[in-house]
N, C-alpha and C positions, 0 to 999 in steps of 0.2 A: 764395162757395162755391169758387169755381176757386185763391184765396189756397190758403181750408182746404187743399185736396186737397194741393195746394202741398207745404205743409209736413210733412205726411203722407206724403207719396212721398217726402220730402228724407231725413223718420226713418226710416223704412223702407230707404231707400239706404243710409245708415249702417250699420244693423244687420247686412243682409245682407253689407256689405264688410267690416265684424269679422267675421263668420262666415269670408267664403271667406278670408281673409287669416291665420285662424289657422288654418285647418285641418281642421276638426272639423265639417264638412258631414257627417255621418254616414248612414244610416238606419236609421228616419226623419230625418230634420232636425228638430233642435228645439233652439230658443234658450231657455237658461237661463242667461243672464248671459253676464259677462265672466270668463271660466278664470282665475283668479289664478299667475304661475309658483311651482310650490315652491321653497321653501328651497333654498339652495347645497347642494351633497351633502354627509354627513357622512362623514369619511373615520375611520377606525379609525391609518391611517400615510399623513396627508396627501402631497403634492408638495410641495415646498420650496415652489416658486411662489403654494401654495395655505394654507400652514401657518397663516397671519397670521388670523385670523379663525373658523376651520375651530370646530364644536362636535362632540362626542365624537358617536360614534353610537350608538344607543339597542338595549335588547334588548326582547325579550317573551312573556310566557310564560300559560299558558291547564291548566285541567285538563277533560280531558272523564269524565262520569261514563258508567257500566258500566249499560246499560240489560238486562234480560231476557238478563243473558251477553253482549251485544255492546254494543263500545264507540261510543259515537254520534259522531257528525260534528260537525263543529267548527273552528274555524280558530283562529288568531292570529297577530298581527303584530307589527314592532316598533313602538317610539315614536314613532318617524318615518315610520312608512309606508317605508320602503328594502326592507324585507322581508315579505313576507306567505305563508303556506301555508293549505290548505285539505285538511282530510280528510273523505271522505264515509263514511257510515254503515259501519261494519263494517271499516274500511279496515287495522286492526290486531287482535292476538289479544293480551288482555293475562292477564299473568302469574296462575297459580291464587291465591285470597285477594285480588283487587287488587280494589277498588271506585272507582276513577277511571285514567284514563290523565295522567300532566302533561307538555304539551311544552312543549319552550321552543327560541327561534332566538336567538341572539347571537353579534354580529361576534368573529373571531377574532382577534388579537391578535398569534398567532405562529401562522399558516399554513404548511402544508406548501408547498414550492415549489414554481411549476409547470412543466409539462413543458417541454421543448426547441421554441423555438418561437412560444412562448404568453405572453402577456400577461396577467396579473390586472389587469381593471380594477375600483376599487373594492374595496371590502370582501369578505373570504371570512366566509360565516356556516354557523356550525356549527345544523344543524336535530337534535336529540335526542328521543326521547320515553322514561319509566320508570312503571314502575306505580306506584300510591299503594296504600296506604301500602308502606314497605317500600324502594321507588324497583329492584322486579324488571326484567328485562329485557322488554323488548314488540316480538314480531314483526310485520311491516309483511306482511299478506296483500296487499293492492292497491296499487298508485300513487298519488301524491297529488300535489296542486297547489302551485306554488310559481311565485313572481313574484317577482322583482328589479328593483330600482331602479340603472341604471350609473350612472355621471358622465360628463359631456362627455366626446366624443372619440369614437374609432374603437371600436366593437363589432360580437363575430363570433355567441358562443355561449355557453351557459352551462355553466359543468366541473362537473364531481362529483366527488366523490374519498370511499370507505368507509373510505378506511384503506390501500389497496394500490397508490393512485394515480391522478390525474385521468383522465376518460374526457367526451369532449362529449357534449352530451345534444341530441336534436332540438329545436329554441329558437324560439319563437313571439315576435317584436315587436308591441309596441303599434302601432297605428296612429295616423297624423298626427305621427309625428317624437315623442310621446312616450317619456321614457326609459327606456322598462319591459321587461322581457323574462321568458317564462314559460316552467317547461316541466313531464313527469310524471315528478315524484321517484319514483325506483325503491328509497330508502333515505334510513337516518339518515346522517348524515355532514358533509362540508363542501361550499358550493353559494358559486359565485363567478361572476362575469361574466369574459370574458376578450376577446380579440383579439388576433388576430396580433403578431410579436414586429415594433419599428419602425413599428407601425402609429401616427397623430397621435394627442397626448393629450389631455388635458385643459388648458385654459387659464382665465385671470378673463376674457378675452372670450370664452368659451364660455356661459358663462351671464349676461355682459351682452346678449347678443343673444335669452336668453329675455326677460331684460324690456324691451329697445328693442323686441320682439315687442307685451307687454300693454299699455305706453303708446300705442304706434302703434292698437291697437285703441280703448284708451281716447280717445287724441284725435279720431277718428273719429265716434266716437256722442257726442261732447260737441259736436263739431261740426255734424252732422247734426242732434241732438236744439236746440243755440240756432234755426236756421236756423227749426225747426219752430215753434218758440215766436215767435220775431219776425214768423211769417209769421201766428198766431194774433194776436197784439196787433194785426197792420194789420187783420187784417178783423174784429176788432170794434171798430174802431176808423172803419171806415169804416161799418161799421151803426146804432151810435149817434146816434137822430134829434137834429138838430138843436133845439134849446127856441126856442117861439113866444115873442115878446115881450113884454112884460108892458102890459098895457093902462093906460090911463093914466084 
């Protein structure tokens, strides 16, 4: 019994030092595996440093349909997860005759530039919505949700920019060093990460260090978890009666 237990506190030990080790001790606390790191970032106009490997980045698009005159809530995101928006019920007024609203976010290509100052990190994505059929214009009554994915390196804020030029927006990070950042779209237009001009960028050890992160966890619970099983083998091992001799 004392083996058992043994090994059971050893998996246990494990599990819990992947937990604090990545971060993500939340509440509540609740272990659901090992976090895999995402994909390297997809750059739209990679860094030289980063060019070699780099895959395009993905757009995405969604139509919400026109319920009782209001357009319903709805999200979309791109292919990659980099970009995601969320709008909640009523959140737009779409054009007379329209029976769906279509949005779509995809990385811009040839971005306006940004201010004095200011760094784009990553991808600028243009967020649009137009009425169906027809493709009318659609007024945005509320706010809406929007989350970005940066790339390694230094990040301050997220820009916006209608058309008359960037303006920061109050910017909510992910927690646990996650590279996500959100904030309330106040419009269609262009939504970018940025930071300070000079501030550290992105490197390929920027994101070898996320996964020297998941091995380290993995080696941990493979570790802890033999420990636990070796410690099972001895004690049934030691419980196993001995066979009386065979009578002659």
């Amino acid at each position: 019994m004392t083996a058992r237990r043994a090994g059971v506190a050893a998996l246990a030990l494990g599990l819990i030092t992947a937990a604090l080790l990545h971060g993500r001790m939340g509440s509540p606390p609740v272990y659901d595996g090992i976090i895999v790191p995402p994909e390297p970032y997809r750059w739209e106009s990679p860094p030289p440093n980063l060019a070699s490997g780099n895959k395009p980045p993905l757009s995405g698009e969604t139509t919400l349909p026109i319920q009782n005159g209001q357009v319903a809530g709805g999200g979309v995101q791109t292919g990659d997860n980099q970009a995601v928006i969320y709008f909640g019920p009523g959140a737009f007024k779409a054009p007379a005759g329209a029976t769906g609203v279509r949005c779509s976010i995809a990385p811009d290509p040839n971005p306006p530039a940004p201010p004095a100052g200011v760094e784009i990190r990553g991808n600028v994505y243009r967020v649009g919505c137009v009425g169906e059929p027809g493709g009318g214009p659609v007024t945005i009554v509320s706010s809406y949700h929007l989350t970005l994915r940066f790339p390694p390196g230094a990040f301050k804020e997220i820009q916006y920019n209608e058309g008359s030029g960037w303006r920061a927006l109050p910017t909510l990070t992910a927690p646990g060093g996650d590279p996500y950042a959100s904030v309330n779209a106040p419009g269609f237009g262009e939504y970018a990460a940025s930071a300070p001009s000079g501030a550290p960028g992105p490197s390929i050890f920027s994101d070898l260090g996320r996964y020297l992160e998941f091995f380290g966890i993995l080696a941990f619970v493979i570790l802890f978890g033999a420990i636990a099983v070796f410690q099972e083998i001895r004690r049934r091992r030691h419980r196993t009666p001995a066979r009386p001799p065979k009578r002659r």
